[in-house]
C-alpha positions, -999 to +999 in steps of 0.1 A: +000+000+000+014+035-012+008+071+000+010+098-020+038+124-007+015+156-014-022+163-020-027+159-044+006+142-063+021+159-096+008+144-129+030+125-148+046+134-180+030+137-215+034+103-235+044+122-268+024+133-293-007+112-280-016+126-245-031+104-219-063+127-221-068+130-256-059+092-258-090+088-229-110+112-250-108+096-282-116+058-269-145+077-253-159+089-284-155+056-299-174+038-273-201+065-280-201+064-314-185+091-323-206+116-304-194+145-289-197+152-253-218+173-237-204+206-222-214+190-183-195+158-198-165+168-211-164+189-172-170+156-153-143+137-179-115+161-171-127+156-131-128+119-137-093+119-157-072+138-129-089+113-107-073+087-128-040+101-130-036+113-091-040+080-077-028+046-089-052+030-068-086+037-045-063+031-013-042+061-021-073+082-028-088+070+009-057+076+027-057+110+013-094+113+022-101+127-011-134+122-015-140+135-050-112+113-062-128+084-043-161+089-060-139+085-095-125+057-093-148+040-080-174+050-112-143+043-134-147+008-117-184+005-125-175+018-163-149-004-169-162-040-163-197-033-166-206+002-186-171+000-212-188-039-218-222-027-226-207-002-250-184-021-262-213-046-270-239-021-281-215-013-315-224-044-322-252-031-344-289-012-339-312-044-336-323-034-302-294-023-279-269-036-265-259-078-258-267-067-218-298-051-226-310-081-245-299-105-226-276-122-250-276-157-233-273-141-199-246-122-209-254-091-192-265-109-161-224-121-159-210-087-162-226-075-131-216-100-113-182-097-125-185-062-116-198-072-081-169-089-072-145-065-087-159-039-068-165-060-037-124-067-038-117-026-045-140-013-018-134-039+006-099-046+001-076-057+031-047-036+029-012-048+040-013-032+077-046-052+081-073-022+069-104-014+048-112+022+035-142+021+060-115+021+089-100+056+075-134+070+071-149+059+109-117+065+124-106+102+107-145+113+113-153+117+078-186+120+072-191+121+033-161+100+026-182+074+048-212+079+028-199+072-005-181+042+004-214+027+020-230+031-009-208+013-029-210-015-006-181-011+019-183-032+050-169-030+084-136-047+093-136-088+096-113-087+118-109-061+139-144-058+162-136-056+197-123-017+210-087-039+228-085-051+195-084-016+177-064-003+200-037-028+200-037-024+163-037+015+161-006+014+186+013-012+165+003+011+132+020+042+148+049+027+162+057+007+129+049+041+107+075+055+132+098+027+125+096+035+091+104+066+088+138+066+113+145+038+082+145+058+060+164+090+072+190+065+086+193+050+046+190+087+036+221+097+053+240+066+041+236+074+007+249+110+009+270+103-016+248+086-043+230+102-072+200+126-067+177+099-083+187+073-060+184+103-029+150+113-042+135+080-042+147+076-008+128+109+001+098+103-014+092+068+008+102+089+038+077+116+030+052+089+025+056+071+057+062+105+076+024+115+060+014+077+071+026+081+103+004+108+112-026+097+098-022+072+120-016+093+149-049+112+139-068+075+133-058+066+173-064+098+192-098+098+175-101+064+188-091+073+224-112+102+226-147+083+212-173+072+233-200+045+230-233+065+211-265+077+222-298+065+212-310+077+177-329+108+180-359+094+170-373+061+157-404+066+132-428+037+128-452+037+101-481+015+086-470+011+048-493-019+038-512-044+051-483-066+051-451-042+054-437-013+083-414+017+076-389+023+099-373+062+096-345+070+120-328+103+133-292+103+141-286+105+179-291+143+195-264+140+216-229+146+203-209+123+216-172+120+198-173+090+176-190+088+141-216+067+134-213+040+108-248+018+112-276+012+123-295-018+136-335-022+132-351-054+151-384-062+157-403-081+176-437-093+190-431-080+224-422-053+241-397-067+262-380-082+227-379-117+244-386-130+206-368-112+182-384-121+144-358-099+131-326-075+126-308-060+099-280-038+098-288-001+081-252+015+062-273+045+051-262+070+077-271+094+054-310+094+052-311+057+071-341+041+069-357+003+064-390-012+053-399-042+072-419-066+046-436-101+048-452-089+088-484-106+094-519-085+088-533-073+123-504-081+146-484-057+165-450-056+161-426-032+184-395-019+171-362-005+188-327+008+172-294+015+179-264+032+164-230+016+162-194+036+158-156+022+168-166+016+201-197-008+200-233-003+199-253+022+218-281+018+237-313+014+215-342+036+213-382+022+212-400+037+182-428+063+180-457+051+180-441+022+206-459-002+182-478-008+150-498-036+130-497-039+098-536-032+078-551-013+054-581+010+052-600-016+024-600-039+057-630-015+073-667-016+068-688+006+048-662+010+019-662+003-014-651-033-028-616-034-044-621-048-081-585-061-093-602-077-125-611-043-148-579-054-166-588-085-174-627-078-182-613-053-207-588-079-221-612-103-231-636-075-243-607-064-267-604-099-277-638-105-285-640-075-306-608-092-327-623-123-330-635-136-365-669-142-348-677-104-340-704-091-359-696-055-356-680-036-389-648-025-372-629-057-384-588-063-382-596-079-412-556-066-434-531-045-415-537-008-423-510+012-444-491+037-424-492+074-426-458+078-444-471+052-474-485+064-501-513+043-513-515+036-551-549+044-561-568+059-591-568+091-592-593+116-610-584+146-630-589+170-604-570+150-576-539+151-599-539+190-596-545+192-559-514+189-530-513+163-512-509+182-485-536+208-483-533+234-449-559+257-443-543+295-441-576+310-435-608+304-416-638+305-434-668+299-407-663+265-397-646+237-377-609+231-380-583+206-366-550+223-352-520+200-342-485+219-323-458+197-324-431+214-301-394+204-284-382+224-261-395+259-275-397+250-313-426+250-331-431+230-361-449+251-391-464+246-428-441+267-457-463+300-449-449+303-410-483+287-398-494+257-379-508+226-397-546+231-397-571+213-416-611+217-419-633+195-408-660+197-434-699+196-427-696+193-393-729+201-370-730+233-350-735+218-317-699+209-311-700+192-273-710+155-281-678+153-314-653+173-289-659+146-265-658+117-290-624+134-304-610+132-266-616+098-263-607+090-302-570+110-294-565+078-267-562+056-295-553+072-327-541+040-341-577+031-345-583+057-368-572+032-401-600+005-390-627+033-384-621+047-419-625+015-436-659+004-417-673+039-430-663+036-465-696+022-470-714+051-449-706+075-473-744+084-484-758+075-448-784+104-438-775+104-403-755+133-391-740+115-366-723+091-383-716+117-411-691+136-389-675+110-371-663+103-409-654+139-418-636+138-382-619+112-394-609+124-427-593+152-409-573+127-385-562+110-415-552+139-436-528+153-410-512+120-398-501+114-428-491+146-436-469+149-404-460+110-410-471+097-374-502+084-358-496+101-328-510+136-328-509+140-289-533+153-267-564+170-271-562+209-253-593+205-228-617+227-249-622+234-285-612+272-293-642+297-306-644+328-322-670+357-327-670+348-368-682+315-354-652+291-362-644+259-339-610+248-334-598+215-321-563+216-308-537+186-302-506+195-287-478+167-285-439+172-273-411+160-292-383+145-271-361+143-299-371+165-330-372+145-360-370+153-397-398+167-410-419+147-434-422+170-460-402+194-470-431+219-466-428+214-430-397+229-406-391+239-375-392+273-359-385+287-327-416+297-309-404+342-303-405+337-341-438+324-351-454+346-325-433+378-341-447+371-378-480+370-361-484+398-349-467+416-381-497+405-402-527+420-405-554+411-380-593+413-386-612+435-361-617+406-341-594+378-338-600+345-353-594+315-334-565+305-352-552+344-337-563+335-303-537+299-307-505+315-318-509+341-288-519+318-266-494+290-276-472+292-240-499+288-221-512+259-243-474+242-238-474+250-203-506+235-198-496+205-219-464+201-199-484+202-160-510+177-172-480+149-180-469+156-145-472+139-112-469+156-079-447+140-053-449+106-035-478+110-003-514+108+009-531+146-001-565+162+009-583+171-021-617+193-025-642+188-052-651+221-064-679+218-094-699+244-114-727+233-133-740+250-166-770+243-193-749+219-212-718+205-192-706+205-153-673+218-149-644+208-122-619+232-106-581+218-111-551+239-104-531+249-132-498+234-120-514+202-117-543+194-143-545+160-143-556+161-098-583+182-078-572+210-056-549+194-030-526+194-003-500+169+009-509+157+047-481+135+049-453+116+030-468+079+039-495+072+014-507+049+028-540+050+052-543+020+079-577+005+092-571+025+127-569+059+107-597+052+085-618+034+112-615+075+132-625+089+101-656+066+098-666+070+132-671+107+129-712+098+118-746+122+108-773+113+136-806+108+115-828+109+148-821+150+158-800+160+129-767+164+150-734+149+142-719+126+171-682+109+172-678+079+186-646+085+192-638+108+215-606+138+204-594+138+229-557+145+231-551+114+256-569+086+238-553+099+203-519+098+218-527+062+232-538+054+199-512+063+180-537+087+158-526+119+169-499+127+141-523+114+116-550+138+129-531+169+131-510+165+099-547+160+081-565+195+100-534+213+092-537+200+055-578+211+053-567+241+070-542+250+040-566+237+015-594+263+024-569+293+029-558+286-009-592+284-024-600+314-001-632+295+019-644+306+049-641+280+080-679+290+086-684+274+050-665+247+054-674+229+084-710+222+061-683+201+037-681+162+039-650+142+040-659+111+014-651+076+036-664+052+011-632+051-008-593+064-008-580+075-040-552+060-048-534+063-080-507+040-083-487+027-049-472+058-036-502+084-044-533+085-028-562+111-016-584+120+012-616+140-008-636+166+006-667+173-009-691+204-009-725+209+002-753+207-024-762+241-024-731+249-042-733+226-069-759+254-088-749+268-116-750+307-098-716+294-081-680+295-101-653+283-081-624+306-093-637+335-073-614+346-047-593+320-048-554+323-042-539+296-061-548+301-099-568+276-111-591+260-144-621+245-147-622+217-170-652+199-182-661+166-161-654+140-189-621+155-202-609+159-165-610+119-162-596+114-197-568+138-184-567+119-152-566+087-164-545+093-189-516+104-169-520+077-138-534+048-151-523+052-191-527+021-206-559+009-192-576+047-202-558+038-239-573+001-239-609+016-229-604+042-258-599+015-285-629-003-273-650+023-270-650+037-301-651+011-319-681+000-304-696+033-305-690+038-340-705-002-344-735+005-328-743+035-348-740+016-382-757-010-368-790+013-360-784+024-394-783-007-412-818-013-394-835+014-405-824+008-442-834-030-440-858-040-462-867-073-451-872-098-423-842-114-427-824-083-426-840-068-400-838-099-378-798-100-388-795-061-379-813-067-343-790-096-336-762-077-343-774-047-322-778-069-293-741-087-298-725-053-300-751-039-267-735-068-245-700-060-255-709-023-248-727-028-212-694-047-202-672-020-209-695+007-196-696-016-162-655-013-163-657+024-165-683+032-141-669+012-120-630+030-125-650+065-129-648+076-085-654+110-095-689+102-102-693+080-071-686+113-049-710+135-073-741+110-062-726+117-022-731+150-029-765+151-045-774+127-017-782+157+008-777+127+034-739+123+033-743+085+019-705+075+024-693+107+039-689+125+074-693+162+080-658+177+084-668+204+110-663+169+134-631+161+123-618+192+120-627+196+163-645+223+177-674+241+171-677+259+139-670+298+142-703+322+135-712+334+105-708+370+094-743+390+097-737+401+059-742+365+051-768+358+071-786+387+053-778+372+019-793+340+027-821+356+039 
């Protein structure tokens, strides 16, 4: 084992006209194909390079306590047995990646186990004097040095364990680096006479043991002066799962000399820890922490830790709350069933609708060409004259289809600066029922090809219906393959109007990598540009809506951008704020976060046990006087017993927040209801508490965005679970999408092709197919209701009983504060 003489050493010399870092920069861009480096790259390359060149090996780098350099080498590790292979395989060729990625006969599997052991004999190498780098780090109190060794899997000392031990070693260290270093100024002074080479080789050890020698001197008084340490801080215990506890730990309060280097988590069924079921060592002193999985449902388990350093291990600390079982809120009464098999019911409904045996007209009968093939077909005299790809420049009084295709904050345009719009031809004036179709037909665009053919024999079909979900679809077509993808993104939540009565439908989809354009009519702009040229041209006295889209387009991208977007891991308080108008009821959303209700986190855990839902339930609506009674008692005491009180204060503080945001009164809101039939959850780390309004607000006199602090949208009902779904649970909205409108689209030719029969056996043939396609379409309407909560808490509300709710005036405590005489006066 070698120490460097100074910190850090001097590089050595140039290796001629080939550097050592261009000859590292050049393999680099081999590896990446020849692709240069990105400013923050070619930063952490010259970082990682001096690394490289400073230290011959990861000892030096620990002995010097460099911790940057440490962090190098041990990524240059990871890169060259298991990252260099995986390039190294990946030029190869493009069939799919790289060997590892594909598997390559468990090719991949081999290199990280090779790397395993590499790095288990780098990290946790024995040095000659009987040390590992997690010695240097525990022993010199270095904190982040610790840190990054534990995470790459440094462990403690085999040998050494017991403190006589360490300090019999320590002593032996220092008087042996002491023994060195006479050595070598003894052999110094005998070669007085020799060459300076021979001299400065002979300095250089001395240095290196002199710089030895009091590291260890430093390693031992550190050693003398630590003491055993304190109890952690604080020991959290949380409910997770039904089967699983978190444990969360605080590093002890007390400073006592001596850094801490684990932790240890047991459990047991008693509080006396008689029967310990378990213990595992935490290395995470960092943010250290454990998960306790495979518990039993309904038992209580009680948990203690205690921290470890040179010395031993501390005295261990109970947790808070002393203990916890494992359950889940689904376990209470009163809430609604679980169903795990929407996913399959939908399944086999898709399957049934490929089957040869359907009866519908939407038949997988011949793949469909893509957009970007050109399909060789007759054409007439006057289709030979006419582009292929025909944009609309000006509106004319009618419905049109808008697609933005942005990266970053370019815009792809048409040749004239504009973007691609197309009409929609013939379409009826009442544009509600085809915007919501056109949501749920831009979940499954790749439909779009089997639609088209099933109404190539509506063509002449007197229903309007049916006669612009074709001209819809003519439009869809026209611009997919114009732009040369199926995907045309998202639909913006409402179609745009203006006062020359035009309607246009936006789609707005983000680029991660901007690809060639199609056609060479089509380019890329930046978006300062487009929105200059606009506002250069001549405008009409009143904008169109294609006007009211180019100066709007930052808000539209903004808005795209906070739909796709997920707020952080936790179980939230959200408040269902509605409006309700002649033709549609609307829902209040907040604009940095579309795709949820108004909310506010209550806690990290998302999870919600059957103790915290069981207070929630108990807080009931007496039907004999009209009172509300708990049968729980708040008290301070019994929560504290219970371990409910963090749960109850961290979810009145949340409300509390909630109504200061949207700017409601406490006065008003202790008439809300907190929905108990059901916790939102959307996926395993998100979940929701809902609070729901009284009935008298759900009127149409009441709009939700007045007075409130946090700005906000209100989105129609239907596209707000389209939006919803499709950013939580994204491929079971997509498979619903596909079903639906084929089946939709089925049933209407089917009612057609009954009114045009002519006789019985073609009526009787119609009817039968009516009622094949009805049974497919009441089994996927049961799988949406059923995934469609929002609608569950709209019937709470209309209720006026609070069915499956409790008034939150009880949970929030206390009695509600008086209302203002002006308000009184209004009511009256």
């Amino acid at each position: 084992m070698s120490l460097s003489s100074t910190t850090p050493p001097q590089k050595k010399r140039s290796l001629g006209p080939v550097s050592p870092k261009r000859f590292y920069r050049s393999v680099s861009l081999r590896l990446r194909r020849a692709e240069p480096p990105l400013p923050g790259e070619a930063d952490a390359t010259k970082r990682f390079w001096k690394a490289t060149l400073t230290y011959q090996s990861l000892w030096e780098a620990v002995e010097n306590e460099d911790t940057v350099a440490v962090q190098s080498l041990l990524s240059r590790e990871r890169n060259s047995t298991g990252g260099a292979a995986g390039g190294k395989a990946g030029g190869v060729g493009s069939r799919g990646g790289s060997l590892w990625e594909r598997g390559g006969g468990g090719g991949g599997e081999r290199r990280e186990k090779d790397w395993e052991r590499e790095r288990e004999k780098g990290v946790n190498r024995v040095s000659e004097q009987g040390l590992v780098p997690l010695d240097v780090a525990a022993l010199t109190h270095n904190s982040p040095l610790l840190q990054v060794l534990a995470k790459a899997g440094a462990r403690h000392n085999p040998v050494l364990c017991r403190p006589t031990e360490w300090s019999l070693k320590l002593d032996t260290l220092v008087s042996m680096a002491g023994q060195r270093v006479e050595e070598r100024r003894e052999e110094l002074e005998r070669r007085a006479g020799s060459g300076p080479q021979v001299r400065a080789e002979v300095q250089r050890q001395m240095c290196l043991w002199s710089l030895r020698q009091q590291l260890y001197c430093r390693m031992r008084d550190n050693f003398h002066s630590a003491e055993l340490p304190a109890a952690p801080g604080h020991v959290l215990l949380l409910v997770t799962s039904s089967s699983s506890l978190f444990v969360g730990i605080r590093e002890p309060d007390c400073q006592t000399t001596g850094l801490v280097t684990r932790y240890r988590v047991e459990w047991s069924p008693s509080p006396d820890f008689k029967v310990i079921l378990g213990s595992v060592q935490v290395t995470d002193t960092k943010t250290p922490s454990y998960s306790i999985t495979g518990l039993t449902t309904g038992v209580h388990y009680f948990v203690r830790v205690s921290a470890y350093n040179v010395k031993g291990w501390g005295p261990s600390q109970c947790s808070t709350p002393v203990s916890a079982a494992p359950s889940s809120w689904t376990e209470c009464v009163g809430v609604k069933s679980q169903v795990r098999t929407r996913e399959e019911v939908l399944r086999k409904v898709m399957e049934e609708i490929r089957e040869p045996q359907y009866r519908g007209y939407c038949i997988e009968s011949s793949t469909p060409e893509g957009p970007s093939k050109r399909r060789s077909v007759s054409r007439g005299i006057k289709q030979l004259f006419q582009s292929a790809t025909k944009f609309v420049r000006l509106l004319q009084r009618g419905v049109y289809l808008a697609t933005v295709f942005y990266h970053k904050e370019n815009i792809l345009v048409t040749s004239e600066d504009q973007l691609p719009l197309v009409e929609i031809q013939c379409c009826s004036t009442s544009i509600i029922q085809d915007f919501l179709w056109f949501a749920k037909l831009s979940c499954a665009w790749r439909q779009v090809p089997w639609l088209q053919a099933a109404l190539s024999s509506a063509h002449s079909s007197p229903s309007s219906l049916i006669q612009n979900r074709n001209n819809i679809l003519r439009a869809v077509a026209q611009l997919q393959s114009s732009l040369g993808t199926m995907d045309l993104g998202q639909v913006y939540y409402e179609p745009l109007k203006d006062r020359q009565g035009n309607v246009l439908l936006v789609t707005v989809k983000e680029m991660s990598d901007p690809p060639s354009p199609p056609e060479p009519p089509l380019h890329w702009v930046p978006l300062a540009r487009l929105e200059k040229n606009r506002s250069r041209t001549a405008l009409l006295p009143e904008p169109t809506a294609i006007d009211t889209l180019t100066e709007q387009l930052k808000e539209k991208l903004s808005y795209h951008r906070h739909s796709l977007q997920r707020p952080q891991a936790g179980l939230y308080v959200g408040i269902l704020k509605l409006c309700s108008s002649v033709d549609q009821i609307r829902v209040l959303v907040p604009q940095r976060l579309p795709s949820l209700l108004c909310h506010t986190r209550v806690r990290h855990n998302a999870h919600v046990s059957r103790e915290e839902w069981t207070w929630l339930q108990s807080h009931v609506f007496s039907t004999t006087n009209g009172s509300v009674q708990n049968l729980i008692g708040d008290d301070e005491g019994q929560l504290e017993s219970s371990g409910l009180v963090d749960f109850v204060r961290s979810l009145r503080a949340a409300v509390t927040l909630l109504l200061t945001k949207l700017s409601i009164p406490l006065y008003r809101a202790y008439q809300y209801g907190v929905y108990t039939r059901e916790l939102l959850e959307f996926g395993d780390k998100l979940s929701m508490l809902l609070l729901l309004p009284p009935s008298e607000d759900f009127s149409s006199s009441y709009w939700p965005l007045l007075g409130t602090k946090e700005p906000g949208l209100t989105l129609p009902l239907q596209v707000f679970e389209l939006i919803h779904f499709w950013t939580y649970e994204r491929d079971f909205v997509s498979q619903y999408c596909q079903a639906w409108v084929r089946l939709e689209l089925d049933s209407q030719l089917a009612q057609q092709a009954l009114r045009e029969a002519l006789d019985t056996q073609e009526v009787q043939d119609a009817r039968e197919r009516i009622t094949h396609i009805s049974q497919l379409s009441q089994r996927l309407d049961a799988v949406w209701r059923d995934s469609r909560w929002i609608m569950d808490c709209l019937q709470c509300v209309r209720s006026r009983q609070w069915v499956g709710a409790v008034p939150l005036g009880l949970v929030m405590g206390g009695d509600p504060p008086p209302c203002p005489d002006t308000e009184e006066e209004k009511r009256v």
